[in-house]
C-alpha atoms as one frame of an Amber mdcrd trajectory, in Angstrom:
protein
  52.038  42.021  13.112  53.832  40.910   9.996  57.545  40.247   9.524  60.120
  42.368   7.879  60.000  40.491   4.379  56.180  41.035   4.497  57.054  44.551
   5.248  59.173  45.099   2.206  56.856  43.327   0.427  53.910  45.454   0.957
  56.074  48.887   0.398  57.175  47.907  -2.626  53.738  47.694  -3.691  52.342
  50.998  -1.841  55.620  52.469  -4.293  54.253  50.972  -7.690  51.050  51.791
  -6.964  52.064  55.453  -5.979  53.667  55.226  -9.622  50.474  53.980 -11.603
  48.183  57.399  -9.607  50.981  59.907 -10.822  50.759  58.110 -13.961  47.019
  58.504 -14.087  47.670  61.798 -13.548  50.068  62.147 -15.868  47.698  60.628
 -18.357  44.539  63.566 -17.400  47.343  66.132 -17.545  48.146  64.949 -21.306
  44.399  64.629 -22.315  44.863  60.581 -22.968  41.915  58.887 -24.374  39.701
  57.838 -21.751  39.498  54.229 -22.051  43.326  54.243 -21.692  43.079  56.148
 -18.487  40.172  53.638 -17.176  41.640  50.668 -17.767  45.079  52.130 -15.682
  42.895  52.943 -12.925  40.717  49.355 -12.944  45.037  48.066 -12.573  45.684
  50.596 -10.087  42.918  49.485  -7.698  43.380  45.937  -8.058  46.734  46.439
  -7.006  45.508  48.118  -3.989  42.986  45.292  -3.733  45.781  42.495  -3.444
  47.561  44.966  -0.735  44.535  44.983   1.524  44.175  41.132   0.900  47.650
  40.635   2.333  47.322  43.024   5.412  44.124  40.783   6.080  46.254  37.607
   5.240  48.982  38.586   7.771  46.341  39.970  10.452  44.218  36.599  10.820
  47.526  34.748  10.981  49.245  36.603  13.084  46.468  38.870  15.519  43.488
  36.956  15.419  45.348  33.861  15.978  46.598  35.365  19.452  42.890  36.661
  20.070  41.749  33.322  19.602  44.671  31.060  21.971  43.951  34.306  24.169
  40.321  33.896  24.430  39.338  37.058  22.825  37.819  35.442  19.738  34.426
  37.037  19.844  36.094  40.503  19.868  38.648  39.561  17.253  35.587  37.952
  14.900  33.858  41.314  15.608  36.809  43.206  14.540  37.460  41.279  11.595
  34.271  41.305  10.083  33.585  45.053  10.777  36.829  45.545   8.164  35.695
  43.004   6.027  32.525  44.860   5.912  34.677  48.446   5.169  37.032  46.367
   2.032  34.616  44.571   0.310  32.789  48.118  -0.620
């Protein structure tokens, strides 16, 4: 899996991200011009985006390194690419 610091890491982000949606919100509640409210979205998701990049980061690092010095790397490829499939949507 991925260490502690990782761990933080990727919290801190869920938290700021959690920020920028009641934000958003914030932003339909007060009628904000549209644009405004796009544009905060388009930053929201990227941030998401560069969350799921570092779960994948840490997972072929960490897991499907094992599954490959374990022999599983046909299973671990199949995996992999089956999320890659799913995050690249």
């Amino acid at each position: 899996m991925y260490k502690e610091r990782n761990k933080d890491d990727l919290k801190k982000r869920l938290a700021r991200i959690e920020g920028q949606i009641r934000g958003i919100n914030r932003m339909i509640d007060e009628d904000r011009y549209c644009i405004d409210i796009l544009n905060q979205i388009a930053a929201a998701r990227a941030a998401l985006s560069k969350v799921g990049m570092l779960l994948l980061k840490s997972h072929m690092r960490g897991c499907v390194t094992s599954a490959i010095k374990e022999e599983r790397s046909e299973q671990a490829i199949d995996e992999l690419m089956d999320v890659l499939t799913k995050f690249v949507r």
